[in-house]
N, C-alpha and C positions, 0 to 999 in steps of 0.2 A: 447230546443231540441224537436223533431219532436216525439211522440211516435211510435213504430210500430204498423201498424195494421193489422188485422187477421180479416179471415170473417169465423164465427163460420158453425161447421158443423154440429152441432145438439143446439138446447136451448131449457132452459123451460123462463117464466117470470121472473127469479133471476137467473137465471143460464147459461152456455153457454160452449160447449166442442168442442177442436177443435184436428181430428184423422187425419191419413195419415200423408201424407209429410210435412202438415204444421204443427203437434205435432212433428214430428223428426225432424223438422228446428229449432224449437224453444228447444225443450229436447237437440241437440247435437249441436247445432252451435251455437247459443245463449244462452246455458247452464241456461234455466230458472230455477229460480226456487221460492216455494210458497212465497206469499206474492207482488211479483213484478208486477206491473202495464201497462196494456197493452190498448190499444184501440181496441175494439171487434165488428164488426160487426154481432149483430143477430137478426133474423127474419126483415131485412131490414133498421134498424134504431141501431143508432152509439153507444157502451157506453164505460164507463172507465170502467176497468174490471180489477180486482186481483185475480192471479192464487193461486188455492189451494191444486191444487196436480198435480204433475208431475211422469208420466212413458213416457218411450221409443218409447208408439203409442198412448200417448193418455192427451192430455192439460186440466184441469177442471178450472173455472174460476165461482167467481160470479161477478156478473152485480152492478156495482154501476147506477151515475147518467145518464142518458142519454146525449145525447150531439149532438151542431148543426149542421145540415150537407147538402148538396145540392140534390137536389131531380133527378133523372131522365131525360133527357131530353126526350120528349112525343113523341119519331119518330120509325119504323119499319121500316128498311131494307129488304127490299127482295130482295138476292143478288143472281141471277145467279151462278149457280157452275161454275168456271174457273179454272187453273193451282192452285195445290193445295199451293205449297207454298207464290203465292201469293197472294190467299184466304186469309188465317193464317195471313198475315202480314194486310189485311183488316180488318179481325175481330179484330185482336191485337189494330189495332188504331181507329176502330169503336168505342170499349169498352173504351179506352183513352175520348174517345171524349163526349161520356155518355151518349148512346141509348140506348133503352129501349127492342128493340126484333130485332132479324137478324135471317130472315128464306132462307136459303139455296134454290134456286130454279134449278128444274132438267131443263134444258130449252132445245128446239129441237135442237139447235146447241151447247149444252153442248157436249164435245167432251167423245165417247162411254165409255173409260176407267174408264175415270172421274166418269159419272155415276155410273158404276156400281162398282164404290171405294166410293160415296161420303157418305152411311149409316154407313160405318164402322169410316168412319172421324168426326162423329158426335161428339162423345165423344171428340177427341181431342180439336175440335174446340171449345168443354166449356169448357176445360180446361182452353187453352189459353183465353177466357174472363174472366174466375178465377182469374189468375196471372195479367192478366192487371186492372182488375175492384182492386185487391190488389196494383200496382205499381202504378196507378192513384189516391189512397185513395178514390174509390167509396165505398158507400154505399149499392150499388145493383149490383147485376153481370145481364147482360143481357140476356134475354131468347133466348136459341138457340135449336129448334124441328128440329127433324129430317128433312131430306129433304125431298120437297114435288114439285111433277108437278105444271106447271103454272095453270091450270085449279082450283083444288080445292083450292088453296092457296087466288085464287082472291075470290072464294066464300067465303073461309073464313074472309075475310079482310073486316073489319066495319071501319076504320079510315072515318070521316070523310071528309078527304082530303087525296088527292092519287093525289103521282105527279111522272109520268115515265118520265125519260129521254130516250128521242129516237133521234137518229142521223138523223133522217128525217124530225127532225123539225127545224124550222130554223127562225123562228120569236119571240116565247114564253121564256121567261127566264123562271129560277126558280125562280128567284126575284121576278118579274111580278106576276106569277103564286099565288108567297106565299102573296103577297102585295094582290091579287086581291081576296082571301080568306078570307083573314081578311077582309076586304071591306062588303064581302057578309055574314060574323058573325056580320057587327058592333061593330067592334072593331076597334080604330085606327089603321092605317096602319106601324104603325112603329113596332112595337108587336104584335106574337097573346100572346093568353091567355093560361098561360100554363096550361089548362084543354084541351086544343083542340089538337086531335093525328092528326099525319101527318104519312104516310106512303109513301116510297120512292123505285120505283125498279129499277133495274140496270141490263143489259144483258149480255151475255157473251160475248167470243172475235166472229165476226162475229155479234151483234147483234141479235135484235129479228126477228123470223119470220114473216110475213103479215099474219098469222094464231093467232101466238100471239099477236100482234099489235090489231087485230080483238078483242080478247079475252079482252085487255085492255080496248079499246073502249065501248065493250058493259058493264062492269063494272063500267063506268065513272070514267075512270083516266084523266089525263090531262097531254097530250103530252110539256118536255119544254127542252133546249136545255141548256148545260152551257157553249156555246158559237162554234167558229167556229174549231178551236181545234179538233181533235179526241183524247181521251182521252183512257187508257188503266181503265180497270173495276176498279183496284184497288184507280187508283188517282180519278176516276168520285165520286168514293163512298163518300171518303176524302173530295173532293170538294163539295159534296152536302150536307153533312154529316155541312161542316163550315160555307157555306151559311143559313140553315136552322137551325141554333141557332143561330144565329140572330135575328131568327123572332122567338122563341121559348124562348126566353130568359123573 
């Protein structure tokens, strides 16, 4: 049988406590109690863990041995703010899928509402990679920062490999794209290396500006298309997200 697992909300080296909702799940529905054996995610790496005190907000547990576990896949999202609840159902299954950073971008045709809703969504939207990096048994919950305009986001961005999908390109795959990277690392084609980050962005509904297009460009992204399809933000992400672990594997 599958143990449950918990992603600790505080640890030391031996230790690991886990508060809020996920000590009242485990204190009142699953009626923990000391001694019982649990799977604990802390400070990023997996262990068996027995709990040694129980209250009504708050789990204490020590750390036995460590235990093996899948590592991150090495890709950042930078996803366009869109319709919020189909944002939520992206990052839900971003996190399922097991990326590594999803930065929320304000884009010039993010629609006005949105904006000026999407800092206060911040919170929720790491919730929800909480619950899913917990329902998917990750070991890492994905980094999600505030939202940020396209402009600093690109400055901020080292990956290097950066691959936009733009609906105006119409030759480049992402295949292509990820195959012809590996090529220019020397590494076989059929995998890269997973030390090598990819970074992936995605527009809103309307796409991107020829201002942000520009902005791409002069950063050295690399424009690729998944295919002839228009694609609504959420499934492109999905799509691109399956295609490039593949090559990340």
């Amino acid at each position: 049988m599958t143990r449950r697992r918990f992603i600790a909300d505080s640890w030391t080296p031996t230790t690991a406590t886990l508060t809020g909702d996920q000590a009242i799940h485990l204190a009142r529905v699953l009626r923990a109690e000391p001694g019982q054996i649990y799977d604990i995610v802390a400070n990023g790496f997996l262990h068996r863990a027995e709990i040694t005190r129980v209250t009504e907000h708050q789990v204490d547990f020590i750390l036995h041995e460590e235990l093996s576990s899948d590592a991150a896949l090495p890709l950042h999202l930078l996803l366009a703010v869109f319709k919020f609840d189909h944002m939520e159902w992206a990052i839900e299954k971003a996190t399922e899928l097991g990326i590594s950073r999803i930065t929320p971008i304000l884009a010039r045709r993010t629609e006005k509402h949105l904006t000026q809703a999407a800092h206060k969504r911040a919170d929720r939207w790491r919730r929800i990679a909480l619950e899913a990096s917990k329902q998917s048994r990750r070991t890492t919950i994905p980094e999600i920062p505030d939202p940020l305009t396209l402009k600093p986001a690109l400055e901020q961005e080292n990956s290097p490999t950066r691959i936009l999908l733009s609906e105006t390109e119409q030759q480049t795959t992402l295949t292509s794209a990820l195959t012809d990277s590996v090529r220019h690392a020397g590494h076989e084609p059929v995998a890269l290396n997973a030390q090598i980050t990819l970074a992936i962005a995605i527009g809103p509904e309307g796409g991107w500006t020829p201002e942000e297009i520009s902005l791409f460009t002069q950063h050295q992204w690399q424009p690729v298309t998944l295919g002839p399809r228009i694609l609504r933000a959420e499934t492109a992400a999905i799509a691109a997200i399956a295609i490039a672990s593949t090559h990340l594997a």
